[in-house]
N, C-alpha and C positions, 0 to 999 in steps of 0.2 A: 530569572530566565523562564521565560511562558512554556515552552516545548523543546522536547530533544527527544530525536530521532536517532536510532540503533541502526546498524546495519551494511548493508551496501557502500563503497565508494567504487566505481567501476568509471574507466576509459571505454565508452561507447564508439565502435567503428561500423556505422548502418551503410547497410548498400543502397546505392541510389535506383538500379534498378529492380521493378518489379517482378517474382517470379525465378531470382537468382538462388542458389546459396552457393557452400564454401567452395565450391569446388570451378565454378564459372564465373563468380562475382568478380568486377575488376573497380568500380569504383565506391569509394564509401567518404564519410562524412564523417569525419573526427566529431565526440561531443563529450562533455560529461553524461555521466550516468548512474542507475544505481538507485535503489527506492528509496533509499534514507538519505540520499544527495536531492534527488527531484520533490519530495517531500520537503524537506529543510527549505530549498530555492522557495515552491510556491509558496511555503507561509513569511517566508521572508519579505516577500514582493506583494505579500499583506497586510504587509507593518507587523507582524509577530514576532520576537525575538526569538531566536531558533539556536541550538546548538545541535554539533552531531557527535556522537560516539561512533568512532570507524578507526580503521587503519587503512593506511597506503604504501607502497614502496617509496624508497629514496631512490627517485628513478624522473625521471622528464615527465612522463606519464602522472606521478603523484602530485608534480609541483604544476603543472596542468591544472586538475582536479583542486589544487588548494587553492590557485587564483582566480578557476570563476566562483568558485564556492564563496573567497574574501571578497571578491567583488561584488557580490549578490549580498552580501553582511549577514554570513551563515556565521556564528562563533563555533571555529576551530580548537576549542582550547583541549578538547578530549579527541583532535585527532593525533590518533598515536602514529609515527613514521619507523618503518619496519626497514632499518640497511638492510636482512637479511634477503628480505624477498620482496619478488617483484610487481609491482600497482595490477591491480584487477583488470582487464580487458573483456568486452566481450564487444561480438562480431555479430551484428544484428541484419536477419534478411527477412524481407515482405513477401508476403505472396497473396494470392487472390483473396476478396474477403476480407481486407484487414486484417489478415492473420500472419502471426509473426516466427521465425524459427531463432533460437540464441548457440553461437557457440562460446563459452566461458572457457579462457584463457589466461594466464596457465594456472593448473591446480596440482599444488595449490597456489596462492597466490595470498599478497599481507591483506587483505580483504577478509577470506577465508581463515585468518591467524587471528585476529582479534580473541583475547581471553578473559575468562572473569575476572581474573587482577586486573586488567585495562580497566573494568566499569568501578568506577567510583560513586559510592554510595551519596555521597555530599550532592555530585551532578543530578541524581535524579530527585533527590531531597528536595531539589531546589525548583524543581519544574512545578508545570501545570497542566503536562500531559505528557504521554510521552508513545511514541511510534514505535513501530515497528513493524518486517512483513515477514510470510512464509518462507519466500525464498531463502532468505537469513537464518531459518534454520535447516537446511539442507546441507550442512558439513560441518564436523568439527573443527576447530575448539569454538569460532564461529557461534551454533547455538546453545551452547553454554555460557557464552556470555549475554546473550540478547536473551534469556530464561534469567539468569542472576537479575537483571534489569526488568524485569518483570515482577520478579518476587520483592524486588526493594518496594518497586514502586505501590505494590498488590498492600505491603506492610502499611506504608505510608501514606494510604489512599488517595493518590497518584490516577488519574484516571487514564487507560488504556486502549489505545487504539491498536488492531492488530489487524492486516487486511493480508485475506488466510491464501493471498495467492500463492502455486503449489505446483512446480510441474510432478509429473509421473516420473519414474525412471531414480529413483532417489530409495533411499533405502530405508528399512523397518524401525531403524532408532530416528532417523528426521521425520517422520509423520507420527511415530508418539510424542516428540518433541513439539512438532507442528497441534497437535492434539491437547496437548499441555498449556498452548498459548490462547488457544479458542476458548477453553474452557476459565481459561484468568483474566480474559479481557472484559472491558468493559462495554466498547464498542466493535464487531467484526465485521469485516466489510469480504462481499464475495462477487464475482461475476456469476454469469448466469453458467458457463461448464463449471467451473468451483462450488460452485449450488449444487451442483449433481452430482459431482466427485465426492462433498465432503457428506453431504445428506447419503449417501450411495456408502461409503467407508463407516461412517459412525455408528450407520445401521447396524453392520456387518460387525462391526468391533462389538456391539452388543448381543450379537448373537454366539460367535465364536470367535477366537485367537486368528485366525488366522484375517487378513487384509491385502488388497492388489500386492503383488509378489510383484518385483522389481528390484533392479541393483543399478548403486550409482557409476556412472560414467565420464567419460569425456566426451562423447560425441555429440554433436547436433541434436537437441530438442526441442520440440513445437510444444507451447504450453494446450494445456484442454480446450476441448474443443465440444460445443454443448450440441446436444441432440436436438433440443427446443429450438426452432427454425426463428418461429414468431412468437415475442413473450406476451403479445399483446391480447388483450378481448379486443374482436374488428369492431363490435358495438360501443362499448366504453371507452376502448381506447386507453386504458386501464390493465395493469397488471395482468394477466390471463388465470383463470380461475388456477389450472394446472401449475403456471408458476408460484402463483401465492400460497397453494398448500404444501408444493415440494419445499419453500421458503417456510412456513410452519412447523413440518418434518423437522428441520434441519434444527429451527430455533426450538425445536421442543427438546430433542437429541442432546442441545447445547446448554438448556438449562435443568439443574436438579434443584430444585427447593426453588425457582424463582431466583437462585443465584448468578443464571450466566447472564451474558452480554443481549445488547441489542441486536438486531442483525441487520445488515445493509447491505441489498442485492443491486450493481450497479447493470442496467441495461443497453449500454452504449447509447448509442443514438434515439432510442426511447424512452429514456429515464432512469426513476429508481428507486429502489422499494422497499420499506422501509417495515421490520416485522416486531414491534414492542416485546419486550419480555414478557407482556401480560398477556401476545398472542395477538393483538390489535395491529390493525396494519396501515401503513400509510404510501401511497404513490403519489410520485411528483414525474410530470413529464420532463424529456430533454428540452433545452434550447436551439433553433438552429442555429448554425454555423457554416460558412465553406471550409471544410475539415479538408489538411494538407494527408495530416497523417495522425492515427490513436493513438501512436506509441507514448507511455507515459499518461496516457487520460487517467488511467486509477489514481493514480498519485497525487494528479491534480486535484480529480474529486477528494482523498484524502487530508489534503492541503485546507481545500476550500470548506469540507467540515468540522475541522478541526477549531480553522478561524472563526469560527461562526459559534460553533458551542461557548467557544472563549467569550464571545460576546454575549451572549445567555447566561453564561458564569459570572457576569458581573465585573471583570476583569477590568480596572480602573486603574491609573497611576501607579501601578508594579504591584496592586494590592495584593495578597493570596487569596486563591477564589477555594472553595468548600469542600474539597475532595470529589468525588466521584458521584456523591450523592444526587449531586443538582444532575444529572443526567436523567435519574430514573425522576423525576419531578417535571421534565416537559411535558408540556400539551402537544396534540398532535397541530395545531398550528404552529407552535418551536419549531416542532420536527419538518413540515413542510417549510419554513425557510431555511432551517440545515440544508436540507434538501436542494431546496433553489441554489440555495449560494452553491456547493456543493456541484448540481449538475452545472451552472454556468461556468465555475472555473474549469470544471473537466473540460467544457466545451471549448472553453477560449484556448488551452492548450494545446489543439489540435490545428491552430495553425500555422506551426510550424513540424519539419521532420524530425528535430529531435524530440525528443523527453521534455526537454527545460525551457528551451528560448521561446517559447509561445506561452509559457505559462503568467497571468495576468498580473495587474497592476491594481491597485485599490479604483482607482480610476473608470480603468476599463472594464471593473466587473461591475462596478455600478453603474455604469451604463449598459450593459448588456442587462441584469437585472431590473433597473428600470423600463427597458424596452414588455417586461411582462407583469410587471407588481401595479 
């Protein structure tokens, strides 16, 4: 099995209009959902064999979520089905900006229940990389099991992908938790407010005990929202000098001894940035698109990196590719076609309104790709 994704299974219900939430919205759009479902989807729909480790309810809702997943040829064989409780929902509303509010429903819910006896050590033994996101650690018993899957994989040398998105409003053990996974991955990917939140937080963690005060909830929350208007230099066209060194900050924060991760700054519609452990940096601009809707672009992008390392890894006739190693062994022209492939599938995903149905085809990303190489 090439890759297995932790995390999320959620029943996505998005409003179709713009500018709504819970309290005025009347119409929405059933979908799957969920980072370690929309992840799985896009490398699937890459030719990548994909498993996921999640739970669901034994409810309409779970058995929803198990047949676009089978239908997309995710292997299910570690989805665990919880009689007790009931399938992850969440209730997604747009507003101006591309920016998005979530209400997660109900909590807890068999999403949220997933434990480390669920992760089995053989499933991750057997991979060639393995996912997972922030959000996933925002409840227990939840990040206790996608942290066990981590440590296997950290043993194993398992190469790790972790994209450290994070809302606020969550409490002091999910962001040491979340803290935890930054620091064991191998590759972390952030948006540009998650670049300032975690560079902002890590600081701080370095200075004193104390970190943004916050407690978890049920109500409605808008993920970060970055102060940096425009990420760009207007002359290069290029990273902007102020994002590439908050991006520095962040990767110097994250590494001790040359030990941590890469770092990957995605910039929507401008690219993405890419900051070497060694401090080196790399941008690749976006592709255009007629973008319906972002939701789920990370993921894409995630998908689309993923697949592409695999294929720098050597990854032939089910062979085992080298552990972790071959990552820190790229050239910066590796890393700009990660990149490309990477921005092109995020792009292609945006056109459609859910998360998953837009996300591409082997086909279709290489003609979009070829439209620039």
């Amino acid at each position: 099995m090439s890759v297995v994704t932790i995390g999320e299974v959620v029943v996505d219900w998005i409003s179709t209009e713009v500018g709504t939430d819970f309290t005025d919205a009347r119409d929405f759009v059933r979908s799957l959902g969920g980072n370690a479902s929309n992840v799985a989807i896009g490398l699937a729909r890459l030719g990548v064999p994909v498993s996921l480790i999640g739970k669901r309810g034994d409810d309409p809702h779970g058995k929803y979520l198990d047949s676009v997943l089978q239908n997309e040829k995710v292997d299910l064989k570690d989805m665990v089905v919880d009689a007790g409780s009931p399938t992850a929902q969440c209730y997604v509303f747009r507003h101006e900006r591309e920016e998005y509010s979530f209400f997660n429903w109900p909590r807890p819910n068999a999403s949220h229940l997933l434990t480390e006896d669920e992760v089995k050590e053989d499933s991750i033994a057997a991979a060639e990389f393995l996912h997972a996101t922030g959000i996933s650690l925002t409840i227990a018993p939840r990040r206790h099991a996608v942290i066990k899957a981590f440590k296997i994989a950290k043993a194993l040398g398992v190469p790790i992908s972790f994209d450290a998105g994070f809302p606020t409003g969550e409490d002091r053990e999910a962001r040491e938790f979340a803290l935890t996974a930054l620091k064991t991955a191998d590759i972390v990917k952030v948006n540009l407010s998650e670049l300032e939140f975690w560079a902002d937080a890590l600081e701080k963690e370095g200075k004193d005990a104390q970190s943004i005060e916050s407690s978890a909830s049920t109500s409605t929350y808008r993920p970060l929202s970055a102060t940096i208007v425009d990420p760009l230099d207007n002359s290069s066209r290029k990273a902007s000098h102020e994002v590439v060194q908050l991006a520095k900050k962040l990767s110097t924060l994250l590494n001790d001894a040359g030990n941590g991760p890469h770092l990957i700054i995605t910039l929507g519609a401008y690219g993405s940035l890419l900051i070497r452990k060694d401090g080196l940096d790399v941008f690749v601009p976006a592709l255009p698109v007629d973008a319906v809707s972002e939701l789920g672009a990370g993921d894409a992008f995630i998908a689309g990196m993923i697949a592409e390392l695999l294929n720098f890894a050597g990854k032939t006739g089910g062979e085992k590719m080298p552990g972790s190693s071959f990552i820190d062994e790229l050239k910066d022209s590796d890393w700009r076609r990660v990149l490309l492939v990477a921005n092109a599938v995020g792009a292609l995903s945006t056109r459609s309104m859910t998360a998953w149905e837009g996300l591409p085809t082997e086909q279709e990303l290489s003609l979009l790709v070829k439209t620039v190489v």
